[in-house]
FIVOTOR-536095 format. One record per residue (C-alpha): residue number from 1; residue in one letter; x, y, z. Coordinates in Angstrom, 3 decimals, m for minus. Example, Ala and Ser with C-alpha at 12.3 -4.5 7.8 and 13.67 -1.06 7.14 Angstrom:
<sites>
- num;residuo;east;north;up
- 1;A;12.300;m4.500;7.800 $
- 2;S;13.670;m1.060;7.140 $
</sites>
This chain:
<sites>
- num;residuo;east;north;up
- 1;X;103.618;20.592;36.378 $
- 2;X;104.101;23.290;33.816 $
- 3;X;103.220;22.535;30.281 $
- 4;X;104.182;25.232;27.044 $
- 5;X;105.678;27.514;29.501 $
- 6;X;102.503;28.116;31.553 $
- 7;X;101.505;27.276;34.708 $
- 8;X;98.660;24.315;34.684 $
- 9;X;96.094;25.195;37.595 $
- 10;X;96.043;22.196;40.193 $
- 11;X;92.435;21.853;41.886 $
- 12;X;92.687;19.604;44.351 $
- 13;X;89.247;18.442;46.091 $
- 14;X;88.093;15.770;48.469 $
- 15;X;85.710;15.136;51.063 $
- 16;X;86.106;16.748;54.599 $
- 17;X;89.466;15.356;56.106 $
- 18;X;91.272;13.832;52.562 $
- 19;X;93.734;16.380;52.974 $
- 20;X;93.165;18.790;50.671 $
- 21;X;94.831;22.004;52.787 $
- 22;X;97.659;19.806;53.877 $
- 23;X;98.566;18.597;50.415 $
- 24;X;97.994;21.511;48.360 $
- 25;X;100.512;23.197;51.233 $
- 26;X;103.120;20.524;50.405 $
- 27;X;102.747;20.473;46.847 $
- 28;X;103.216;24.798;46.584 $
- 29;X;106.119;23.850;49.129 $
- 30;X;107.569;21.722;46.002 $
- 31;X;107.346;23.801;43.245 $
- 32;X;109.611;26.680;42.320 $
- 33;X;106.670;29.156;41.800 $
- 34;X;103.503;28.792;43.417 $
- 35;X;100.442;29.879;44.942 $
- 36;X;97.711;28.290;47.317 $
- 37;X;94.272;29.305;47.161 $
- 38;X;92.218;28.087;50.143 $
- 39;X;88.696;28.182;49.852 $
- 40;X;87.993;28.280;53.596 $
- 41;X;90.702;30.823;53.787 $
- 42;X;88.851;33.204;51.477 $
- 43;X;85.252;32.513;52.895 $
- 44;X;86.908;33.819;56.045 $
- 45;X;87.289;37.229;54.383 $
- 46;X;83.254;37.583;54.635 $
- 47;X;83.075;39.150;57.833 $
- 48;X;79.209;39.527;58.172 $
- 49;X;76.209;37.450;56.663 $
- 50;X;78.253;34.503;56.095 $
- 51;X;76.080;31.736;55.158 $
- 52;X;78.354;28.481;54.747 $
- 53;X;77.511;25.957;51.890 $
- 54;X;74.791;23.705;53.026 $
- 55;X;73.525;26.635;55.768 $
- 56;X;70.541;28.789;55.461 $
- 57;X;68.606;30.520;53.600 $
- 58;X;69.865;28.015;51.044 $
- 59;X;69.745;30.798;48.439 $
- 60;X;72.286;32.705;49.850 $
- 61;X;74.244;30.185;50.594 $
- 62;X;74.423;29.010;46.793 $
- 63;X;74.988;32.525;45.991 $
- 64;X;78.337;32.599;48.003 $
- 65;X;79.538;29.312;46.973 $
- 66;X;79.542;30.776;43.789 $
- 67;X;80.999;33.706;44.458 $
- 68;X;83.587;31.576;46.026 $
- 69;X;84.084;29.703;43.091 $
- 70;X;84.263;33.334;41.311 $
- 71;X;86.683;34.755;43.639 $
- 72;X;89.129;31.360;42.994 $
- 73;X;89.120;31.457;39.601 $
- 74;X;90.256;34.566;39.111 $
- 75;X;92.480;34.745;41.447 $
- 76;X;94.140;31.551;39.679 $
- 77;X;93.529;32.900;36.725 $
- 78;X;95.787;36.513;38.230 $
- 79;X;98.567;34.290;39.907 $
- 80;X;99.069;32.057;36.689 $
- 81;X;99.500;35.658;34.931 $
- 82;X;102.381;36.135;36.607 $
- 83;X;103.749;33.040;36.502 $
- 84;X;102.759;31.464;39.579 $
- 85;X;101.120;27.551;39.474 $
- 86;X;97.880;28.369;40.860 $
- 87;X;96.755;25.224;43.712 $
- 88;X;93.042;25.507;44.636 $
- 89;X;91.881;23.805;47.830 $
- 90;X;88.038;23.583;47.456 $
- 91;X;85.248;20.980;48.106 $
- 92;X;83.807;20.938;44.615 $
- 93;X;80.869;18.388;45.304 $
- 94;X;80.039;17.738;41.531 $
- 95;X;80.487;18.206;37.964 $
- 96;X;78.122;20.817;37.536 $
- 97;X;80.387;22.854;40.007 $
- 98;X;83.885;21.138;38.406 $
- 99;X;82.044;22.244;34.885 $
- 100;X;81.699;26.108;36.615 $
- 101;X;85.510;26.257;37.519 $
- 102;X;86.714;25.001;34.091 $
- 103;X;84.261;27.414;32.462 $
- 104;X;86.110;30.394;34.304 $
- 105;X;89.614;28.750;33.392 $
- 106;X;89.334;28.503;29.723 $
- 107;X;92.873;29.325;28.874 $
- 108;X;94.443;27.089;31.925 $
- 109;X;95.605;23.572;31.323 $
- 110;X;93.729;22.323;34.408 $
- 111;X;94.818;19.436;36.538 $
- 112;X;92.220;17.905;38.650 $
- 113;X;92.830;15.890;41.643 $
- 114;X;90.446;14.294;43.777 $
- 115;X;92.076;13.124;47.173 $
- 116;X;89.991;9.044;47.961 $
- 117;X;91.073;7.757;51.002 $
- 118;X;88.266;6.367;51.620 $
- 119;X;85.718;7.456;54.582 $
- 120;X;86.591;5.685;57.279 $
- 121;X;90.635;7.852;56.348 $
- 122;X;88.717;11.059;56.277 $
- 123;X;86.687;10.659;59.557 $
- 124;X;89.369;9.603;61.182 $
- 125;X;91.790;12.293;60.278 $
- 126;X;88.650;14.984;61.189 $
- 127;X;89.385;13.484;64.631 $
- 128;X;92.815;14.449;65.056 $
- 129;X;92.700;17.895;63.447 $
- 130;X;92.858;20.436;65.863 $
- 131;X;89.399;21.192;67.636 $
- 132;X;88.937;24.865;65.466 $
- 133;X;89.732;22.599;62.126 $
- 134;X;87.488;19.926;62.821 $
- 135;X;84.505;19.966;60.402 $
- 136;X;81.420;18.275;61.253 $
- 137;X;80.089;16.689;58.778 $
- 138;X;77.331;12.913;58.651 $
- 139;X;77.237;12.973;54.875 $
- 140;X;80.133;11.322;54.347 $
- 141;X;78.309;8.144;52.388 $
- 142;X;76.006;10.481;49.996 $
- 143;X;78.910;12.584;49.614 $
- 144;X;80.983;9.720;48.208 $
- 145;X;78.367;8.236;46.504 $
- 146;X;77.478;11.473;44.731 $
- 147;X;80.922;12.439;43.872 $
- 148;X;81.400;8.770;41.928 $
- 149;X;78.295;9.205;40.212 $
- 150;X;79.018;12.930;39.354 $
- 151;X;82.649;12.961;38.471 $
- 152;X;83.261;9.668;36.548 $
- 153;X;86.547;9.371;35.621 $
- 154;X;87.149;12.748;35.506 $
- 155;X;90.616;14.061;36.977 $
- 156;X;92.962;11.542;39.106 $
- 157;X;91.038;9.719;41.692 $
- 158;X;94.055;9.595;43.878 $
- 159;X;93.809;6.863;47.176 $
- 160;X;95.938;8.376;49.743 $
- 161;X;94.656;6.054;52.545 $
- 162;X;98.473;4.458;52.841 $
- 163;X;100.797;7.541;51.831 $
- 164;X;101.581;10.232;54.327 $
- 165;X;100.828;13.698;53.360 $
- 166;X;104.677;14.112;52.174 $
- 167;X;104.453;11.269;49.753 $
- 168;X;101.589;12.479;48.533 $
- 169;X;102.642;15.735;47.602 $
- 170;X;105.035;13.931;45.881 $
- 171;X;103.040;11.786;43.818 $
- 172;X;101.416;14.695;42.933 $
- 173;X;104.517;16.782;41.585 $
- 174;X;105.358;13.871;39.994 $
- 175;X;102.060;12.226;38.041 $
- 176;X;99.707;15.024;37.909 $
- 177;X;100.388;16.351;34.880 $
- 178;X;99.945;12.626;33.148 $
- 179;X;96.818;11.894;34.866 $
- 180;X;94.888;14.836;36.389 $
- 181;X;94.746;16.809;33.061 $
- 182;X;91.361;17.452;32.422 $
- 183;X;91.702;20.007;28.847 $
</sites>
């Protein structure tokens, strides 16, 4: 997943319960240097006024999500320095926001991977996550819709629906750097 001795940066996205954290695990797991960047993870490190994405005041909450975004970037943009393949976990909802990641990567081939197993996968697997993991979420239909609309053919549109999380991973190592480069 390296190309002219650099590290690509994977960003892996999908709606709530594709898989993203598990796969992006498995993936850095698989590759000789590499580092995950969790976007939950990191919007844990706000430890007062957190405002999630869709909470309000819906100012603030854009304002974080971008500073989110920020605070990804450049720590891809750090790890990839050192050699490191930078993996970022993150709900990117649409191109505008795909557009704002690949603006702050402009030196980084940049693979992007959108995890589709379909809703009916990603509600189900919400159900078996572990009660603090669960994410409740209704929108599951816009979201889908939107993303389609939004993204094109932009990236991989990966189905996972029939591949465990393992074989995933290694589809991943494997094809990503064919058909998830997006510079």
């Amino acid at each position: 997943m390296t190309t002219a001795g650099a590290p690509d940066c994977l960003i892996v996205t999908g709606m709530p319960g594709a898989g993203k954290s598990t796969v992006t695990r498995l993936v850095a797991e698989r590759l000789p240097r590499a580092a995950r960047l969790d976007g939950d993870e990191l919007n844990r490190m706000i430890v007062s006024g957190f405002v999630w994405a869709l909470g309000e005041p819906a100012d603030e909450a854009a304002l974080q999500v971008e500073l989110l975004h920020r605070n990804l970037c450049a720590l891809a943009n750090n790890f990839a320095d050192a050699g490191f393949t930078p993996l970022i976990d993150a709900m990117i909802p649409s191109r505008e926001k795909l557009d704002f990641f690949l603006d702050l990567l402009p030196s980084r081939q940049v693979l992007f991977v959108v995890l589709a197993p379909g809703i009916e996968v990603c509600r189900y697997r919400n159900t078996i996550r572990d009660p603090q993991d669960r994410f409740d979420f209704d929108g599951y239909e816009a979201l889908d819709a939107d993303m389609k609309r939004q993204f094109g053919d932009a990236g991989w549109w990966f189905d996972t629906a029939a591949l465990t999380p393992g074989q995933t991973a290694d589809r991943i190592v494997r094809e990503a750097s064919r058909r998830a480069l997006m510079n």
